[in-house]
N, C-alpha and C positions, 0 to 999 in steps of 0.2 A: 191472216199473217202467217206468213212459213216460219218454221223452227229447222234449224240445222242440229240434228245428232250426232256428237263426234265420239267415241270411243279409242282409250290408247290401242296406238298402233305404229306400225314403221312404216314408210315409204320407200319404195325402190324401183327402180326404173329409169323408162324414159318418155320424153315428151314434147311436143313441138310449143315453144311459147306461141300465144294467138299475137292476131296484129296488133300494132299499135294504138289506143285510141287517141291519143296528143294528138296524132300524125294524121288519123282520118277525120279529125276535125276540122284541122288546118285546110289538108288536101279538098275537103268537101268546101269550105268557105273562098277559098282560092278559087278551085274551078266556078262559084256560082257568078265571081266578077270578070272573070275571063270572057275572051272574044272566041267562040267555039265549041268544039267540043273536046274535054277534058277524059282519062282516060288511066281510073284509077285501081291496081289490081291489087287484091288481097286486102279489101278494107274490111274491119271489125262492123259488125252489125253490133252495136249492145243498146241499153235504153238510151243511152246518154247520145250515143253518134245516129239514131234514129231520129234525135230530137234534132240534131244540125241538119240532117237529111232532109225533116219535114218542112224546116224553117228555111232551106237552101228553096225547097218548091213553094211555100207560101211565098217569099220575094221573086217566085219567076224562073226560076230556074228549071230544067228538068232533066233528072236522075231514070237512067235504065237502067237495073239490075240485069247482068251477063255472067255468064258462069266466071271466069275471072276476075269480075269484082263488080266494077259499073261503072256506065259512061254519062259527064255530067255534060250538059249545054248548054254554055253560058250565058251572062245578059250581058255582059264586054259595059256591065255599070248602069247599064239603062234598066232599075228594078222595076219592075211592072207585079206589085203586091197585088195577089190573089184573095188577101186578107184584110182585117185592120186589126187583129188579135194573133199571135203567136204565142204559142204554149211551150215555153222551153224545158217541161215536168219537171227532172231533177238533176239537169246539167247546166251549172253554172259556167262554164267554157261558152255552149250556147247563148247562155242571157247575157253574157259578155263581148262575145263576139259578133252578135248578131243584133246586137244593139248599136257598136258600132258602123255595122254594113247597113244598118235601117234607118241609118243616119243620112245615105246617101237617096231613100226615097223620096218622089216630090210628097208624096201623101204618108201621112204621121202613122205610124205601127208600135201597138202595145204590144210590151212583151210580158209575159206572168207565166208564172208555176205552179209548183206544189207549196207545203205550208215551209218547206225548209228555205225554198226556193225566195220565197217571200225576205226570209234573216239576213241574205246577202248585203256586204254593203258595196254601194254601183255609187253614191257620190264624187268620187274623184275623178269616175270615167267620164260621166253626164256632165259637172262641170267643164271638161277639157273639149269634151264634144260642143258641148256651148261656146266657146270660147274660139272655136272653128267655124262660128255661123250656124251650127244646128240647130233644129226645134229638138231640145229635148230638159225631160224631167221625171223626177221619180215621184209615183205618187202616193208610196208608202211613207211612215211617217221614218226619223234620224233616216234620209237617204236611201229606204230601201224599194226594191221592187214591190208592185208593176213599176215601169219605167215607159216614157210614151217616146216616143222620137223621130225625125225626118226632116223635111226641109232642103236638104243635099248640106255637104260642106263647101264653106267659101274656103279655107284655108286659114295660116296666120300662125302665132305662134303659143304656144299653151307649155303646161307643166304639171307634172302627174307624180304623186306618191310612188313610189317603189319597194313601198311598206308590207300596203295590204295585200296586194295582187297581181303576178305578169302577166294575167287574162289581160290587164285593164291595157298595158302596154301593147300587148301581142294584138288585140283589139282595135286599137289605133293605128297599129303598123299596116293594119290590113284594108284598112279604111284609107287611109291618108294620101295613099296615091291617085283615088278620085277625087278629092279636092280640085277644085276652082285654081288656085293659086299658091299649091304647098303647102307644107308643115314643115316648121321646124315645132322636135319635141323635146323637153328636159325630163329628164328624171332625175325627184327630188328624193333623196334619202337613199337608204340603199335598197337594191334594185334583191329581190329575194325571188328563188326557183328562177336564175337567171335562165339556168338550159333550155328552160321551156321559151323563152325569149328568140334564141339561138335554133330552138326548133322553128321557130316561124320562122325566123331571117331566111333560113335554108328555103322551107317551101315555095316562099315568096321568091327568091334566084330562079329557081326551077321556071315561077311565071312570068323571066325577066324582069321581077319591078326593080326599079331604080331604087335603093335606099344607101345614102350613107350615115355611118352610124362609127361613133368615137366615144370616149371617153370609160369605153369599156361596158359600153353599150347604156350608158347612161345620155347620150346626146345623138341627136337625129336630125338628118336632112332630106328632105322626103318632096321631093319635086311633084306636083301636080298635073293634073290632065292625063296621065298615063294610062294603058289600055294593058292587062294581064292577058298573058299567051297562055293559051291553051297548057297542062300538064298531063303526061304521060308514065306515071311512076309505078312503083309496088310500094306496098306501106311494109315496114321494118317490125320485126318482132318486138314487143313490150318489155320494157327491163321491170316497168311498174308492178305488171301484175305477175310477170316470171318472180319477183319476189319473194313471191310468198310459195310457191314452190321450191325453190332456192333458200328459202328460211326452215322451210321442213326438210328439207333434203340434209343440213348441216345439224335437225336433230336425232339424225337417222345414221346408224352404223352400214347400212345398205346403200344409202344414199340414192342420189336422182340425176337424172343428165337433162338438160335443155338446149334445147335444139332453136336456131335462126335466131341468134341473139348477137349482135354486132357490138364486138366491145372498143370498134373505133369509132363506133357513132354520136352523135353529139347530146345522144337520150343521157340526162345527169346521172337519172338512177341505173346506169351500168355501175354506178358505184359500188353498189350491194357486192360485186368481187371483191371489191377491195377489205371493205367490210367485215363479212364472213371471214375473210384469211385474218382480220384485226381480234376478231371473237375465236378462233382457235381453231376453225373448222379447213378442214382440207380440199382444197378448190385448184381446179385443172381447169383452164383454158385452151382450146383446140379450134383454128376454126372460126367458125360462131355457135361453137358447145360449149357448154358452161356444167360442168360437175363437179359436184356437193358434198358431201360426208363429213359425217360426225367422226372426229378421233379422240376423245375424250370428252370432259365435261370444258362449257365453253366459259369465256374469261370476260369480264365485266372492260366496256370500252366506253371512251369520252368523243361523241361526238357533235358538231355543228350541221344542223339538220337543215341549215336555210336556203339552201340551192336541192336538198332530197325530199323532202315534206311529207311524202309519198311512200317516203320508205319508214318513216318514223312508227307506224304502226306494226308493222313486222322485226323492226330491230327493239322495241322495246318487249314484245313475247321475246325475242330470243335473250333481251336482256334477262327479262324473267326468271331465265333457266340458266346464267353463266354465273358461275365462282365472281364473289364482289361486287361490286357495284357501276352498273351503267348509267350516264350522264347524257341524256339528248336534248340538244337543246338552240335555242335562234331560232323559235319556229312559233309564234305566238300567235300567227295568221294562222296553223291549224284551228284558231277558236273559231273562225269565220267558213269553214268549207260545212258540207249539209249537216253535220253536228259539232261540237265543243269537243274536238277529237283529245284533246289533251286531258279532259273532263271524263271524259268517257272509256278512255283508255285507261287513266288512273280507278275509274271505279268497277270496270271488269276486272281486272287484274287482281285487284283486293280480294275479289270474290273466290281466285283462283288461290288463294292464299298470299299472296307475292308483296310485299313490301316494297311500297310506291309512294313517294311524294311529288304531289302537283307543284310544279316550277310555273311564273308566269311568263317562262317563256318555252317549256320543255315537261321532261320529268328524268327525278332522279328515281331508280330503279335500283333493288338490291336483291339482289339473286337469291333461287332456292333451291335446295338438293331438289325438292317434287314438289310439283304441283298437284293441288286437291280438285275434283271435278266438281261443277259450278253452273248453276242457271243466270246466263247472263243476257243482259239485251244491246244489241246492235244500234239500235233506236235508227235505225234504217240506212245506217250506213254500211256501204259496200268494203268497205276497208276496214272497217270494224268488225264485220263478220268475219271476212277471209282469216282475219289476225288473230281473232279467238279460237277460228276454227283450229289454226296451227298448232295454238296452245295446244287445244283439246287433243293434240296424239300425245305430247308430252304427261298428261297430267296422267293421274291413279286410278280416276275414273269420268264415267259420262258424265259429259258437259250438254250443255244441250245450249240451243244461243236465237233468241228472238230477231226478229228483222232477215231471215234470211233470202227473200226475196229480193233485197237492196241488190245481190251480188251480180245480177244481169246488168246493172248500170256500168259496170267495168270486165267483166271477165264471165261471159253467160256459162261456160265450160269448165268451171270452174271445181265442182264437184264430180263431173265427168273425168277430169284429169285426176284430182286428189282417188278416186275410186281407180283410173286404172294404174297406179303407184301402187295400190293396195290399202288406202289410210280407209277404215271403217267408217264411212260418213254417209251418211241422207237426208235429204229435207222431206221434212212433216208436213204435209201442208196442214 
């Protein structure tokens, strides 16, 4: 297991955010049902979009890597599994989305992971899939993975939490157009990290699928038989993982610049601007540059994290470090991603010294002049690590932070970048 050592230090600079991973998920799962060949530039390689890559060629698909990104070719639906087991490691976007595309094969496909991978809950998506004609089921016990599935979809009409997961939605959407005879889909409750929703809608335009969709995107009509066009795109810079760059940057009097970050794009966590200017920090938009700096100490902020999820881990470090008290909260489905992020973040942060109460749906946070340096564990989450790491320029002394290996699952460059800003960091192995 790697250790990240971080020691106080400033950031300054600048730096190009990496791609998107939402977007090459999407992009990779799109092109694998498409008629052709698909024609995708500037995709993220990390562990997670390795795992949709591998599971796009176990169902038939097949991926060239080309210096501008790679070209996929399609099965236009017709899956022809090279497998009867897919390993989707530690990306649940994967066990969700390719549970629903392994829906449409004649022949049944396991999907399984890692131990985290296993805690997911896939109940609402597998009944919905069911209820479309599928063979599918989970063979963990409450609902969880492996999950087996195939059969193809008849169609008809079903209904999905909008509780726990937009994978399970976006996962459906993507699926539904090969259907026999339609989907109509409700979504029941409210619909949370809707933009990731709005990211599928988009890519799926690009493959002309037909979808209409009302209610503010709680209601779908999804016409059957349909054949995906080929797509030709570039995948957009990460507002996800620019975050946490953009979160050091506003502790930094030197501050940071990021570079290819589209703040008219439909990625939620563009919010993070908004954000940081709410926490006190001095933020210029130019462009698709985004720069950062620290001009005092920052201000303790109330927000609803249920459409940003993602961002919750880096806004409560900076909550950390701002005058009074921060409230993040609507976000209770962090308990369900590859750890108890709500759990885990409240118990790192204690470490740091920081005064934190676990909300069951959030955490209240109450700020400190300094933080103390701290051995804390990631317990193998990628956004855990990143998030401690940030602390760790802020605090008095070395932190040091287990699991630092997770952070290739989202952002492989990740210390490459924080090292050329200047912030004092390595991994141990």
């Amino acid at each position: 297991m790697a250790q990240l050592i971080v020691k106080p230090s400033e950031v300054k600079g600048k730096i190009e955010a990496q791609p998107s991973k939402s977007y090459t998920h999407r992009l990779l799962s799109v092109a694998l049902l498409a008629d052709g060949v698909s024609k995708i530039k500037n995709p993220l390689w990390s562990f997670d979009t390795q795992a949709t890559a591998e599971a796009v060629r176990a169902l038939g698909g097949e991926i060239e890597e080309v210096e501008e990104g790679c070209r996929v070719k399609g099965t236009g639906g017709d899956l022809k599994p090279k497998t009867k087991e897919i390993d989707v490691r530690n990306s649940g976007t994967t066990l969700r989305f390719m549970s629903a595309i392994s829906a449409l094969s004649p022949k049944k496909i396991r999907l399984t992971g890692d131990e985290s991978i296993l805690q997911r809950p896939m109940g609402p998506l597998i009944s919905s899939l069911s209820d479309l004609g599928a063979d599918a089921r989970c063979e963990g016990k409450k609902e969880r993975p492996p999950v087996v599935v195939g059969g193809g979809l008849d169609g008809g009409e079903t209904r999905i939490t909008g509780a726990v997961s937009s994978q399970f939605i976006s996962a459906l959407l993507l699926a539904s157009p090969y259907s026999e005879t339609g989907v109509d889909l409700e979504v029941e409750e409210k619909l949370r990290s809707k933009p990731y929703v709005e990211m599928t809608l988009e890519v799926l335009k690009l493959a002309k699928a037909g979808i209409q969709s009302k209610s503010s995107l709680l209601s779908y009509n999804i016409p059957g038989e349909q054949t995906f066009a080929p797509i030709d795109c570039s995948v957009p810079g990460d507002f996800s993982s620019a975050a946490f760059i953009l979160g050091a940057g506003a502790l930094s009097e030197g501050g940071v610049k990021v570079e290819n970050l589209d703040p008219e794009g439909v990625q939620g966590d563009k919010r993070i601007i908004d954000l940081l200017k709410d926490f006190g920090a001095e933020v210029k938009v130019k462009n698709k540059t985004i720069k950062v700096k620290n001009k005092g100490r920052l201000s303790g902020i109330d927000v609803d994290c249920s459409d940003i999820p993602d961002l919750t881990p880096i806004l409560a470090v900076l909550g950390a470090t701002a005058d009074g008290q921060t409230r993040l909260h609507n976000v209770p489905h962090l308990r369900f991603k590859e750890v108890d992020r709500l759990k885990v973040l409240a118990t790192g942060l204690k470490k740091f010294g920081v005064q934190i109460k676990e909300l069951e749906d959030g955490l209240k946070i109450f700020g400190s002049d300094s933080l103390t340096g701290a051995e804390v564990d990631s317990y193998g989450d990628h956004r855990m690590a990143m998030s401690f790491a940030v602390a760790g320029l802020a605090a008095e002394n070395k932190v040091k932070i287990e699991g630092a290996e997770s952070i290739g699952v989202s952002y492989p460059d990740f210390v490459k970048d924080m090292e050329k800003l200047g912030a004092k960091i390595k991994i141990k192995e």
